[in-house]
PDB file of N, H, CA, C and O in Angstrom:
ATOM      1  N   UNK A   1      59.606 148.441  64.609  1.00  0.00           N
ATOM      2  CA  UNK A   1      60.516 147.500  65.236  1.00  0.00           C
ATOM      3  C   UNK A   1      60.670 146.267  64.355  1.00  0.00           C
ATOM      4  O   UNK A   1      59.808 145.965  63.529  1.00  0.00           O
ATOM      5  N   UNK A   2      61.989 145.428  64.578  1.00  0.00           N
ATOM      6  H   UNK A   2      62.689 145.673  65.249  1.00  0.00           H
ATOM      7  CA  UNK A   2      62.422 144.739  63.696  1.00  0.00           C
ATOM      8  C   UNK A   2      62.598 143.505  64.514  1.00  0.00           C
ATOM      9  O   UNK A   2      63.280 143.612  65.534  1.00  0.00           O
ATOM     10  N   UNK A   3      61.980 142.127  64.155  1.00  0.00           N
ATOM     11  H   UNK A   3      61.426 142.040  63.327  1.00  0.00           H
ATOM     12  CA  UNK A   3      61.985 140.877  64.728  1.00  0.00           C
ATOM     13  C   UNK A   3      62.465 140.192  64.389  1.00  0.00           C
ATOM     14  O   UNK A   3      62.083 139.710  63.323  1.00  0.00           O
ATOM     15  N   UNK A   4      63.677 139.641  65.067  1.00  0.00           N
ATOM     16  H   UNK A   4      63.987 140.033  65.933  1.00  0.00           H
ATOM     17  CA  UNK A   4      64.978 138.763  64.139  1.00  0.00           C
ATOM     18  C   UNK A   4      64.124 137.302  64.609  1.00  0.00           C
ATOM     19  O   UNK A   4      63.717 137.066  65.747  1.00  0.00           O
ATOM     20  N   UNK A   5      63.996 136.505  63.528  1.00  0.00           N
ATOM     21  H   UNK A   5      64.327 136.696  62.604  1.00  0.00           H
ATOM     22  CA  UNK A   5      63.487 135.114  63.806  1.00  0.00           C
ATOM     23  C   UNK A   5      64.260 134.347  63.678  1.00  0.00           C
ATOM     24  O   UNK A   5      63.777 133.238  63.908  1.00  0.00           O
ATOM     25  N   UNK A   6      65.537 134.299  63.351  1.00  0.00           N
ATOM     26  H   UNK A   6      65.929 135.200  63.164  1.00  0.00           H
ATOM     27  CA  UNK A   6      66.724 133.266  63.130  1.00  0.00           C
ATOM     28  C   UNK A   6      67.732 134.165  63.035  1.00  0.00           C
ATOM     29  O   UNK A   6      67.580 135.292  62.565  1.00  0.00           O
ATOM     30  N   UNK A   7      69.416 133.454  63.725  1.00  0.00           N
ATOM     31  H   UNK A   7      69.540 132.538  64.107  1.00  0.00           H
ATOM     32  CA  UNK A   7      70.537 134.511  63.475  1.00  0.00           C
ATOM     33  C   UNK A   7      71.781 133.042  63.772  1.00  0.00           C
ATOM     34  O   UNK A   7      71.839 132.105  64.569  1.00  0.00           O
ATOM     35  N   UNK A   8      72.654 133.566  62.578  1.00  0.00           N
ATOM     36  H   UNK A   8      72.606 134.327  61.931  1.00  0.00           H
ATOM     37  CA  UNK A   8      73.608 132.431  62.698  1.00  0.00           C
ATOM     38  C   UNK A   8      74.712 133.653  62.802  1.00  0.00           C
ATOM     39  O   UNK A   8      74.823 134.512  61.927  1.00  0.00           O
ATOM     40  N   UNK A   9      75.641 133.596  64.194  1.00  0.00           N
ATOM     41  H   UNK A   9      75.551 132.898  64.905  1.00  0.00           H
ATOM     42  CA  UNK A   9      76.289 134.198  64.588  1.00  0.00           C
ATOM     43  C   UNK A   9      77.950 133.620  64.141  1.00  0.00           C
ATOM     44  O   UNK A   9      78.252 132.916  65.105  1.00  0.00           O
ATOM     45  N   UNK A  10      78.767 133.602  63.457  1.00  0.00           N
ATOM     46  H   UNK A  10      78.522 134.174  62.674  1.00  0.00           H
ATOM     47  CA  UNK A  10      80.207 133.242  63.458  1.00  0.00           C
ATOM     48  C   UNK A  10      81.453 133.979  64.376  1.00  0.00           C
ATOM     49  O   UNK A  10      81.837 135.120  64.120  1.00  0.00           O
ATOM     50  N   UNK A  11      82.019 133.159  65.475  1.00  0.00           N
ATOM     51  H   UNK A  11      81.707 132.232  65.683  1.00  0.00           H
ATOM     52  CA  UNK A  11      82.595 134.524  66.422  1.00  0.00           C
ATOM     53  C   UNK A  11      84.547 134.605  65.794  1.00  0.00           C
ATOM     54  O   UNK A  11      84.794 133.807  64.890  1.00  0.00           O
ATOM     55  N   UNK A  12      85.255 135.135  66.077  1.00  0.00           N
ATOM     56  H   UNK A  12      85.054 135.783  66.811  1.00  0.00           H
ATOM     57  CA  UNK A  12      86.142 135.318  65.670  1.00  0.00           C
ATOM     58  C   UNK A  12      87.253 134.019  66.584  1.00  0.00           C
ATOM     59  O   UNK A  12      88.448 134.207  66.810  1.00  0.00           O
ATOM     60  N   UNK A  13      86.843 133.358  66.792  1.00  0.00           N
ATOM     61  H   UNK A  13      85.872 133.206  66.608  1.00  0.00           H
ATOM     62  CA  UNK A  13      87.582 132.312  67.633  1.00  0.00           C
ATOM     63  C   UNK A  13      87.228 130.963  66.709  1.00  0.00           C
ATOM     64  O   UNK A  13      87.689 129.829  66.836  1.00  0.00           O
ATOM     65  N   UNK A  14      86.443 131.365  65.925  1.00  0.00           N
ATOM     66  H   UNK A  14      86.068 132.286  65.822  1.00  0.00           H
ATOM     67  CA  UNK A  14      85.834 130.586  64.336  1.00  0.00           C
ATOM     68  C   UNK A  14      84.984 129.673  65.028  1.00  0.00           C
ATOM     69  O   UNK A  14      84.723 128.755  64.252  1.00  0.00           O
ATOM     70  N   UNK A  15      84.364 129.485  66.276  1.00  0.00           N
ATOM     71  H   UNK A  15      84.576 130.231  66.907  1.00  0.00           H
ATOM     72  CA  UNK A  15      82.504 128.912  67.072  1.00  0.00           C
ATOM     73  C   UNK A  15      81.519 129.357  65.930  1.00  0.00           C
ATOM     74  O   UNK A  15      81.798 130.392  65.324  1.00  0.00           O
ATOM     75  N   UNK A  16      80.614 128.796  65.658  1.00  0.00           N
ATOM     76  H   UNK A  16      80.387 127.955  66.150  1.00  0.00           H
ATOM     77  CA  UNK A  16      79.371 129.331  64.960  1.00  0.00           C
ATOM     78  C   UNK A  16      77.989 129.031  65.860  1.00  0.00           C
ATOM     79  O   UNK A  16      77.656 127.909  66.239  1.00  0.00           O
ATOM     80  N   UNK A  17      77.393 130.036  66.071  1.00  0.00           N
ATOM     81  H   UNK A  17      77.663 130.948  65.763  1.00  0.00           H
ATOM     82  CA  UNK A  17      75.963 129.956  67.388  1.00  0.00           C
ATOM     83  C   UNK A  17      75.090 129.981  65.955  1.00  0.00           C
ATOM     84  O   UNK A  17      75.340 130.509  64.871  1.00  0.00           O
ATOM     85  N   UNK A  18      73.999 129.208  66.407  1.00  0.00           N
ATOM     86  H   UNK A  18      73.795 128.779  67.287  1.00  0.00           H
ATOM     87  CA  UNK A  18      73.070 129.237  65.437  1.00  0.00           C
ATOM     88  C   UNK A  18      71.746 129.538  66.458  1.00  0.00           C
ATOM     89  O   UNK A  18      71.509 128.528  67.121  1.00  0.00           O
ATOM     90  N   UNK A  19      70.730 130.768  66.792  1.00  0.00           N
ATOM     91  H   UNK A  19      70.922 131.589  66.254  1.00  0.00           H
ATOM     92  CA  UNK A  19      69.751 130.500  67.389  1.00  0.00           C
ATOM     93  C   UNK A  19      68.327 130.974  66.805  1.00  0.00           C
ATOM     94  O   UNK A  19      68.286 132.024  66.166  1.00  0.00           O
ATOM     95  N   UNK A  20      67.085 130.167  67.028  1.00  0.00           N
ATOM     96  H   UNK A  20      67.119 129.313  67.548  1.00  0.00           H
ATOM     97  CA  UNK A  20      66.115 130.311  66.268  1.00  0.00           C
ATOM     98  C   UNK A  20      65.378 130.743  67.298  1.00  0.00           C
ATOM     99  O   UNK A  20      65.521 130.245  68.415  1.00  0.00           O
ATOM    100  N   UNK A  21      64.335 131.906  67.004  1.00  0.00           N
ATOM    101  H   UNK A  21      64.220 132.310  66.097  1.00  0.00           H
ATOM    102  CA  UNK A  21      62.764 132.042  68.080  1.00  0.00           C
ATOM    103  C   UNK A  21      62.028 130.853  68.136  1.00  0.00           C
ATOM    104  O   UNK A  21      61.858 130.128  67.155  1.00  0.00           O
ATOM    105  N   UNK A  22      61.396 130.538  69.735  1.00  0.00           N
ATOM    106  H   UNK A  22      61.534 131.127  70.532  1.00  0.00           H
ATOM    107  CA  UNK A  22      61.066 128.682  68.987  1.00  0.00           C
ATOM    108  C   UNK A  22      61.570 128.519  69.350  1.00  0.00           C
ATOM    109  O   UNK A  22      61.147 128.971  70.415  1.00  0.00           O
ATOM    110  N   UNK A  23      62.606 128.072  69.610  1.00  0.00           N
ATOM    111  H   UNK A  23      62.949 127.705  68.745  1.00  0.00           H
ATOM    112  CA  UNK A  23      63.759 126.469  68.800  1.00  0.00           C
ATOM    113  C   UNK A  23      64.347 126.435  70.942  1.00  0.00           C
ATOM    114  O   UNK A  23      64.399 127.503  71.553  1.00  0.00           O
ATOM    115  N   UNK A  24      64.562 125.579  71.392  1.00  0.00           N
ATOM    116  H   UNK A  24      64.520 124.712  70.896  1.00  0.00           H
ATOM    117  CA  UNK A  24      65.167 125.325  72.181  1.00  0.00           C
ATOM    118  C   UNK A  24      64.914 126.533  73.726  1.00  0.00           C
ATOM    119  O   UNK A  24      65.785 126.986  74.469  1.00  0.00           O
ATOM    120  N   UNK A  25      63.531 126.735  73.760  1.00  0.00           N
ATOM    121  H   UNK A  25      62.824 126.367  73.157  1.00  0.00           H
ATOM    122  CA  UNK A  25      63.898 127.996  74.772  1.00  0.00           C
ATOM    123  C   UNK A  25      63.833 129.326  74.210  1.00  0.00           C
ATOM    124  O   UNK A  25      63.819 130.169  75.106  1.00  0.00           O
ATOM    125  N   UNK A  26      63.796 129.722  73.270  1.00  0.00           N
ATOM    126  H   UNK A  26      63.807 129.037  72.541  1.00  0.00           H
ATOM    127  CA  UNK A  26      64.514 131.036  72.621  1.00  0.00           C
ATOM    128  C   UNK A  26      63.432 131.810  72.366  1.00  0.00           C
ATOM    129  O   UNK A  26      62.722 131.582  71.387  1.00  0.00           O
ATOM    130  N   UNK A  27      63.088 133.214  73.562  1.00  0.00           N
ATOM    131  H   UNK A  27      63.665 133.399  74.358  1.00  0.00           H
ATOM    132  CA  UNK A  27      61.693 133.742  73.277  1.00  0.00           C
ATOM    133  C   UNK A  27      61.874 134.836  72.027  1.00  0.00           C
ATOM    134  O   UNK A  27      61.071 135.136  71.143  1.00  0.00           O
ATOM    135  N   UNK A  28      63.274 135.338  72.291  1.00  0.00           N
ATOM    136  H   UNK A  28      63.926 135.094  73.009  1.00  0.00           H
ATOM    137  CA  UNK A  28      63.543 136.518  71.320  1.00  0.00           C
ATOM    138  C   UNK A  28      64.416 137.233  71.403  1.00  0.00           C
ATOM    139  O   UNK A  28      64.916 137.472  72.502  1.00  0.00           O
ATOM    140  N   UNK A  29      65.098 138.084  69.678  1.00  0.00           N
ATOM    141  H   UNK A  29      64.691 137.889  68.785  1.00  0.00           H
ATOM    142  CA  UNK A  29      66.205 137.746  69.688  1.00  0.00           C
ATOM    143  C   UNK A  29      66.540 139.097  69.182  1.00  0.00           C
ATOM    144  O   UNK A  29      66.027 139.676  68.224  1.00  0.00           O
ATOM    145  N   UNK A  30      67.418 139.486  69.921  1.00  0.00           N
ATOM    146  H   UNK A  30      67.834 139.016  70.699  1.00  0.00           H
ATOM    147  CA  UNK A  30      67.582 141.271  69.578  1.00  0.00           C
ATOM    148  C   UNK A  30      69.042 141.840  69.007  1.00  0.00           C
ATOM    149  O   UNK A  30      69.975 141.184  69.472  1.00  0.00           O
ATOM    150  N   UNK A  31      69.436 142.856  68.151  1.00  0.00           N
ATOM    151  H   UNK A  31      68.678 143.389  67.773  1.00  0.00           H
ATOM    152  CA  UNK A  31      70.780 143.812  68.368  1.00  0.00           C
ATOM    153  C   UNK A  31      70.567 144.522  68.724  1.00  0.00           C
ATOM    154  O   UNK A  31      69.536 145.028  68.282  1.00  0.00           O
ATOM    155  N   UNK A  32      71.477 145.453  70.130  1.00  0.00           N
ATOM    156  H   UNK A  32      72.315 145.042  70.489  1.00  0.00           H
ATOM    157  CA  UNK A  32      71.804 146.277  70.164  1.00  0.00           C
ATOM    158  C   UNK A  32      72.776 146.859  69.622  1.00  0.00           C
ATOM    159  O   UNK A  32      73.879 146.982  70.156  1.00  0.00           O
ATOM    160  N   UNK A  33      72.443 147.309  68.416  1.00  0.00           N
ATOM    161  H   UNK A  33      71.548 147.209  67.982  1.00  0.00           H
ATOM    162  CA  UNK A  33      74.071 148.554  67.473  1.00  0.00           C
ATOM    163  C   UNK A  33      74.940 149.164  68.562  1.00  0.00           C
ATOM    164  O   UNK A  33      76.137 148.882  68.609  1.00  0.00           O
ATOM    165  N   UNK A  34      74.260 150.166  69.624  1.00  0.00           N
ATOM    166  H   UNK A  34      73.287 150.395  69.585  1.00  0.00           H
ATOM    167  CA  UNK A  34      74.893 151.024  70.432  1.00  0.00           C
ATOM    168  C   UNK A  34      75.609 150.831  71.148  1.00  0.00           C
ATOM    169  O   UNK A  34      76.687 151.402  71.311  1.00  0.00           O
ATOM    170  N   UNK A  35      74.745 149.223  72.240  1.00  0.00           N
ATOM    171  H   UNK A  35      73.869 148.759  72.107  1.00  0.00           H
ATOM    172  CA  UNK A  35      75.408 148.797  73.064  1.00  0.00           C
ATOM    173  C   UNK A  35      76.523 147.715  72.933  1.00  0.00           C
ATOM    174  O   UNK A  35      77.256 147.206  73.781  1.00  0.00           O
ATOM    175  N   UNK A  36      76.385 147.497  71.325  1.00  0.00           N
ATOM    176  H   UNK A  36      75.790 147.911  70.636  1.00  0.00           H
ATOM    177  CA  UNK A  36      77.396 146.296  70.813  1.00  0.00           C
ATOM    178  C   UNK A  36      77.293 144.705  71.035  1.00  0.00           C
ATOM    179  O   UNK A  36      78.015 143.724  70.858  1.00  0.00           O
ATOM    180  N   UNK A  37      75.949 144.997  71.541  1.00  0.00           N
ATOM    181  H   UNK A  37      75.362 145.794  71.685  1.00  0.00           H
ATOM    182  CA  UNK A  37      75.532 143.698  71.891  1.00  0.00           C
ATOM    183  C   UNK A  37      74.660 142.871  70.819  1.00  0.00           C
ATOM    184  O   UNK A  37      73.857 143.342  70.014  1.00  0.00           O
ATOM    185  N   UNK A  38      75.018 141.511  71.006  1.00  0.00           N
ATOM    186  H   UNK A  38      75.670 141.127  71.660  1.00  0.00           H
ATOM    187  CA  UNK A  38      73.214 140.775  70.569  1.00  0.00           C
ATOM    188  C   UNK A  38      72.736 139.950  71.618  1.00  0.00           C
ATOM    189  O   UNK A  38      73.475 139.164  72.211  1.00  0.00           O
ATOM    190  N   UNK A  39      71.745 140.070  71.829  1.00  0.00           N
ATOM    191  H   UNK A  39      71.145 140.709  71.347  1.00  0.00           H
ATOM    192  CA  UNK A  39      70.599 140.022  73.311  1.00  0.00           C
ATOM    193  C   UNK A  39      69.484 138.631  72.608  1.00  0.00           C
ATOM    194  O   UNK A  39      68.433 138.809  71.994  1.00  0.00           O
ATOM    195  N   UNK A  40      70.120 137.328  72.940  1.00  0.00           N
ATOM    196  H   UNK A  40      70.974 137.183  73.439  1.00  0.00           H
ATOM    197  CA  UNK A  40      68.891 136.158  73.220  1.00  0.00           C
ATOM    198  C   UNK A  40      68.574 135.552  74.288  1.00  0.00           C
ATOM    199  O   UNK A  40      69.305 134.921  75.052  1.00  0.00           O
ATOM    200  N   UNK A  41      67.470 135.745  74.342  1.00  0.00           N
ATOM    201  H   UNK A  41      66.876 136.258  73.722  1.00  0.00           H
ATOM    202  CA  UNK A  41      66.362 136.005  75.706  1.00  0.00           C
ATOM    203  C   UNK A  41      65.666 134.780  75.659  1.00  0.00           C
ATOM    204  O   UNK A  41      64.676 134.561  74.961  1.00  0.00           O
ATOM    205  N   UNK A  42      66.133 134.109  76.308  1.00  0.00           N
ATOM    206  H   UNK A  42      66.938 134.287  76.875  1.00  0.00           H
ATOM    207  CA  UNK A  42      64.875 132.321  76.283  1.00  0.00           C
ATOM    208  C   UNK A  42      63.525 132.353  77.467  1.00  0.00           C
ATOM    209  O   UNK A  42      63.559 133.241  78.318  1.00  0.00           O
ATOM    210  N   UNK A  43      62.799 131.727  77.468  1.00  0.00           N
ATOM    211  H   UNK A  43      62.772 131.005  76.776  1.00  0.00           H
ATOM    212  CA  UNK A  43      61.676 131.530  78.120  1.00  0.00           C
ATOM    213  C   UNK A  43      61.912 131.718  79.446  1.00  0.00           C
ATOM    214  O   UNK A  43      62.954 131.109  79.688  1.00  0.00           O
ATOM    215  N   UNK A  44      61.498 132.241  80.444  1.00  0.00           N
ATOM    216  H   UNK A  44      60.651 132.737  80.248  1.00  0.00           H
ATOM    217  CA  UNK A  44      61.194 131.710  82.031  1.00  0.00           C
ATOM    218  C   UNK A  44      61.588 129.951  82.090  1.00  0.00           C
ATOM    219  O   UNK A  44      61.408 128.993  81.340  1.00  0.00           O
ATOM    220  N   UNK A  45      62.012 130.104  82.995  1.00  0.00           N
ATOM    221  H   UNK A  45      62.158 130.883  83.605  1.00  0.00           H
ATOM    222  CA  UNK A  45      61.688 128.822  83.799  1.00  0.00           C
ATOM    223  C   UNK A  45      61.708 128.949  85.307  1.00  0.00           C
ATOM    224  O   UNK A  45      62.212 130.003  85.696  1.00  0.00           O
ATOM    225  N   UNK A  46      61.199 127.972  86.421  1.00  0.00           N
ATOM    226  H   UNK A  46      60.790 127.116  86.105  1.00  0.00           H
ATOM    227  CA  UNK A  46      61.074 128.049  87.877  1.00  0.00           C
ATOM    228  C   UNK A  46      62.276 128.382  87.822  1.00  0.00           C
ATOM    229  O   UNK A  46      62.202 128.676  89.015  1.00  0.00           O
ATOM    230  N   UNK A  47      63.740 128.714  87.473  1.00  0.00           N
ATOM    231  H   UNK A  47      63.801 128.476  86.504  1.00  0.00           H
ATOM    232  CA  UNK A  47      65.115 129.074  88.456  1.00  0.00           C
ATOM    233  C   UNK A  47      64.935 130.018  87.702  1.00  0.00           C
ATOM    234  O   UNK A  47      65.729 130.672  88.377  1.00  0.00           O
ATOM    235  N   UNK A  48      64.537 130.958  86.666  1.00  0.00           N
ATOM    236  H   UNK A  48      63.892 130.427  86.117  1.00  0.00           H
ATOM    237  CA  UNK A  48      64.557 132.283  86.443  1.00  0.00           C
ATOM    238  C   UNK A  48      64.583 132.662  84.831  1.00  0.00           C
ATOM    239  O   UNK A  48      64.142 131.674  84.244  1.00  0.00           O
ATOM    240  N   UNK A  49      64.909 133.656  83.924  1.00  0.00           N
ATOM    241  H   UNK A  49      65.267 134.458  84.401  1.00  0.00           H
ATOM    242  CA  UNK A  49      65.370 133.713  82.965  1.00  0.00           C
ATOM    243  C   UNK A  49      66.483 134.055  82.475  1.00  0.00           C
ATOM    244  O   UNK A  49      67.001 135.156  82.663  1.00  0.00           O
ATOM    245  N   UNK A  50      66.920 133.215  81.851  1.00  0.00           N
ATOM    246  H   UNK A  50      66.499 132.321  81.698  1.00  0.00           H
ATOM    247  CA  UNK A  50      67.885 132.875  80.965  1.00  0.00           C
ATOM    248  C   UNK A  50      67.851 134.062  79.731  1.00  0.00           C
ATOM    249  O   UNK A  50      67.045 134.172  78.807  1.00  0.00           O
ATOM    250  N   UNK A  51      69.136 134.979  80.102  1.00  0.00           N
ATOM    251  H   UNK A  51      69.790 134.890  80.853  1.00  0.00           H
ATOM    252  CA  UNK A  51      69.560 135.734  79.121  1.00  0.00           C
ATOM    253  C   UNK A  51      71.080 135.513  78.459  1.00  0.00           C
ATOM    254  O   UNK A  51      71.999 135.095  79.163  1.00  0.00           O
ATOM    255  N   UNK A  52      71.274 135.845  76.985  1.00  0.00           N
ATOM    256  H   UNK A  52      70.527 136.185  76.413  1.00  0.00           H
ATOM    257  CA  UNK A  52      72.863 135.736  76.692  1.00  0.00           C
ATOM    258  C   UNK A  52      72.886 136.857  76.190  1.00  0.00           C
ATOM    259  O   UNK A  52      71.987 137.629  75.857  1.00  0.00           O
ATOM    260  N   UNK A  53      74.650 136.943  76.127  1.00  0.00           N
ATOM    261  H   UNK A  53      75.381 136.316  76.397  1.00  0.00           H
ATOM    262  CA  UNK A  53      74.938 138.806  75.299  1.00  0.00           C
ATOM    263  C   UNK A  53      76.017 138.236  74.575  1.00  0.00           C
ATOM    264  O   UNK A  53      76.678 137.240  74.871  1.00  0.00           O
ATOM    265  N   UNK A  54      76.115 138.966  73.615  1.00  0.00           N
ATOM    266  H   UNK A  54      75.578 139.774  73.374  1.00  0.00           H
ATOM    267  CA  UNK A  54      76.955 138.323  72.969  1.00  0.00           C
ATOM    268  C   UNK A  54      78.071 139.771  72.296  1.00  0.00           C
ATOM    269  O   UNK A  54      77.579 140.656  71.596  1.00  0.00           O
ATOM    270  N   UNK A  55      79.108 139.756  72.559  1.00  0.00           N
ATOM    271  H   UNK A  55      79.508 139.037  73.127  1.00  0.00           H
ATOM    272  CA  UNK A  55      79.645 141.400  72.725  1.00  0.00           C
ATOM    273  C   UNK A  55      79.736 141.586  70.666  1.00  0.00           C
ATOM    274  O   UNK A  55      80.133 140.630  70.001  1.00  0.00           O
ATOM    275  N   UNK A  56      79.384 142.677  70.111  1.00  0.00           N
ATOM    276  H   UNK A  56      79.061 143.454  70.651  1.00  0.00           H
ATOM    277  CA  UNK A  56      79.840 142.225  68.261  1.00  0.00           C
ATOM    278  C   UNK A  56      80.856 142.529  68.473  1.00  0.00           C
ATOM    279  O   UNK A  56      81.035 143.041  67.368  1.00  0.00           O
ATOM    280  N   UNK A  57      82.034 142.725  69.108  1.00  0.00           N
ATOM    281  H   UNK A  57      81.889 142.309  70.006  1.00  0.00           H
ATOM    282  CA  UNK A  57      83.468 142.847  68.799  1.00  0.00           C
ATOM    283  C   UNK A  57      84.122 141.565  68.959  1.00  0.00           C
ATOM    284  O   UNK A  57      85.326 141.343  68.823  1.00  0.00           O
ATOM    285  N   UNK A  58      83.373 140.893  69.208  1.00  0.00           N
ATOM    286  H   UNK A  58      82.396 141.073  69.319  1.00  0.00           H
ATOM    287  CA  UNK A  58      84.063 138.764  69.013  1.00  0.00           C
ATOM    288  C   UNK A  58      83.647 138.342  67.856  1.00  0.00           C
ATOM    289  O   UNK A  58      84.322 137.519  67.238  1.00  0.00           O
ATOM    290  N   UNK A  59      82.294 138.897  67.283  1.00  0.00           N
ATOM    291  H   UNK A  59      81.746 139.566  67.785  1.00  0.00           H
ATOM    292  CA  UNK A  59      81.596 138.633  65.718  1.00  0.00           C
ATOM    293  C   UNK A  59      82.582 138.901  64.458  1.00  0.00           C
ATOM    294  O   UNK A  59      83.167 139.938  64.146  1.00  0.00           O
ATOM    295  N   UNK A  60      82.576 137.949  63.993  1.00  0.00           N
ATOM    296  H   UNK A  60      82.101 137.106  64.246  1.00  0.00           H
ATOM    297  CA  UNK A  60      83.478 138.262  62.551  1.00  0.00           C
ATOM    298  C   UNK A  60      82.470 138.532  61.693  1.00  0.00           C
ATOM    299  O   UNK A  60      82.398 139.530  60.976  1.00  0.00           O
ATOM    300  N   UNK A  61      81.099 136.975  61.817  1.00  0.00           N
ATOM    301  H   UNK A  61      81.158 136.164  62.400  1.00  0.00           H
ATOM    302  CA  UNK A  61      80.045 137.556  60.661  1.00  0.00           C
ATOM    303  C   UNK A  61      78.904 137.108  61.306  1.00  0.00           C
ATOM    304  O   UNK A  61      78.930 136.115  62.032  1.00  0.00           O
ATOM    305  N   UNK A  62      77.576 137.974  61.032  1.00  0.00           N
ATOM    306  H   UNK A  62      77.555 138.781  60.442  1.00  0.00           H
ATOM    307  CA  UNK A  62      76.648 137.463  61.589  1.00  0.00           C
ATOM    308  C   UNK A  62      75.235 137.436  60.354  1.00  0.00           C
ATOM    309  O   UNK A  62      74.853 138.419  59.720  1.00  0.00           O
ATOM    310  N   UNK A  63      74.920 136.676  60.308  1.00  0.00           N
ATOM    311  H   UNK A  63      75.230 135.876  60.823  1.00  0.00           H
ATOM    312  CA  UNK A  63      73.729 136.317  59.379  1.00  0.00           C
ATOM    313  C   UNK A  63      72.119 136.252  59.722  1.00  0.00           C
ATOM    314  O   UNK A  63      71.805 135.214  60.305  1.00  0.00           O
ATOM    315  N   UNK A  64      71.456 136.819  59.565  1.00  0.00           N
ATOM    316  H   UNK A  64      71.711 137.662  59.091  1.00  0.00           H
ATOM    317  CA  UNK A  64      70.037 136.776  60.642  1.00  0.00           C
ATOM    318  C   UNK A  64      68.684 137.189  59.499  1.00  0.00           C
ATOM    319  O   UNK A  64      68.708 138.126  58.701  1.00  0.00           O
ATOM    320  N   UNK A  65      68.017 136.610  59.616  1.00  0.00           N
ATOM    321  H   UNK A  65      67.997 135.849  60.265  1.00  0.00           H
ATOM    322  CA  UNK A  65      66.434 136.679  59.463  1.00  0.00           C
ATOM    323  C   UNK A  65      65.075 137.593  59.665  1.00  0.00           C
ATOM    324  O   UNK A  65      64.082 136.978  60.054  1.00  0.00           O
ATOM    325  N   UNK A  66      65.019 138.227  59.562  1.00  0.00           N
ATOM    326  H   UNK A  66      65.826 138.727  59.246  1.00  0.00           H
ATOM    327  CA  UNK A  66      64.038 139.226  60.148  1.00  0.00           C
ATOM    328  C   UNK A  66      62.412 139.175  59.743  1.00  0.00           C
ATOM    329  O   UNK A  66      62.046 138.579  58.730  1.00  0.00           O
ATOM    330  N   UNK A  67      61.856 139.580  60.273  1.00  0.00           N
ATOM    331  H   UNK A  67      62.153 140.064  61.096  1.00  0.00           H
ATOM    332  CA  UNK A  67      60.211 139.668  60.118  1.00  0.00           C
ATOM    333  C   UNK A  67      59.740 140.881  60.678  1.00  0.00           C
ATOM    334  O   UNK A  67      59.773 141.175  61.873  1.00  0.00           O
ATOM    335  N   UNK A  68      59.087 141.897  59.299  1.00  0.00           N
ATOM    336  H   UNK A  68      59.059 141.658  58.329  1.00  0.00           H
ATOM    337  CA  UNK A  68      58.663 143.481  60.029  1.00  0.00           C
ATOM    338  C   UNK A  68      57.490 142.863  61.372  1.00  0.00           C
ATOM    339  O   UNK A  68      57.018 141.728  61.424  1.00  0.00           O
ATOM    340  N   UNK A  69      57.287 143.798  62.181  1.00  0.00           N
ATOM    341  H   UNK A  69      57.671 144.720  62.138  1.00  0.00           H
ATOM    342  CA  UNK A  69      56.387 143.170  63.080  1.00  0.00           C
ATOM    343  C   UNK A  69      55.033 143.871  62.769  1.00  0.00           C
ATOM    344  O   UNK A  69      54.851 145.088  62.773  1.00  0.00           O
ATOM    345  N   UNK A  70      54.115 142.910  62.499  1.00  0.00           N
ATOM    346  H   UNK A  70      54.263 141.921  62.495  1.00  0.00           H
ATOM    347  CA  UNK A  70      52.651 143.780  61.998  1.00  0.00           C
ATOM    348  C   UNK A  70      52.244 144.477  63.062  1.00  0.00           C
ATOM    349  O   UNK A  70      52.661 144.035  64.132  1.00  0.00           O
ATOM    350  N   UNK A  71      51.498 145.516  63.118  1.00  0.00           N
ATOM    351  H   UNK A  71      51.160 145.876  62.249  1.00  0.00           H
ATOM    352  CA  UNK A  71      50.740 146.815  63.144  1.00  0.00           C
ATOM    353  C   UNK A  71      49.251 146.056  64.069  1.00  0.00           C
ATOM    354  O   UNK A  71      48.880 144.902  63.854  1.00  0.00           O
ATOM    355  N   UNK A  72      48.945 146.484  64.530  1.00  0.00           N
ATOM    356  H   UNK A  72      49.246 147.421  64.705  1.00  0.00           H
ATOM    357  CA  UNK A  72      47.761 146.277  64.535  1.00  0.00           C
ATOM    358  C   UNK A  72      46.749 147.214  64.839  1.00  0.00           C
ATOM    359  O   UNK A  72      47.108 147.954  65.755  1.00  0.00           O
ATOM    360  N   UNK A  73      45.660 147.448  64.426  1.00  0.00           N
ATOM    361  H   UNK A  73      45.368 146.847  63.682  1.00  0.00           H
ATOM    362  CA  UNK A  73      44.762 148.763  64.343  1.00  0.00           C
ATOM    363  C   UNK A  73      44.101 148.892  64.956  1.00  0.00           C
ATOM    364  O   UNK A  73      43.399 149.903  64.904  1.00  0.00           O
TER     365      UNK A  73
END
């Protein structure tokens, strides 16, 4: 599995999302290829969690960061 740690999203309406793991809430940060989605998932809070989707057919370009996720034995 593949751990996106930063992703600067550009949408075709020319918006640029910039979101970091860390940074503001942001527990973690996923693509779905299949479902055409990208999936950032922020922390709990008491009213619930906070999910966004972001459809890639609004994406013109998307730029992102990754970190293999270590193994552990």
């Amino acid at each position: 599995m593949v751990m996106i740690d930063r992703i600067e999203v550009s949408m075709i309406n020319e918006s640029v999302h910039n979101f970091r793991k860390g940074e503001f809430g942001v527990e973690s940060i996923e693509i779905h290829e299949k479902r055409g989605l990208i999936e950032i998932i922020y922390a709990s809070q008491e009213t619930g969690t906070k999910t966004v989707f972001i459809p890639m057919e609004n994406v013109e370009k998307c730029e992102f960061i990754h970190k293999p996720e270590l193994k552990e034995d």
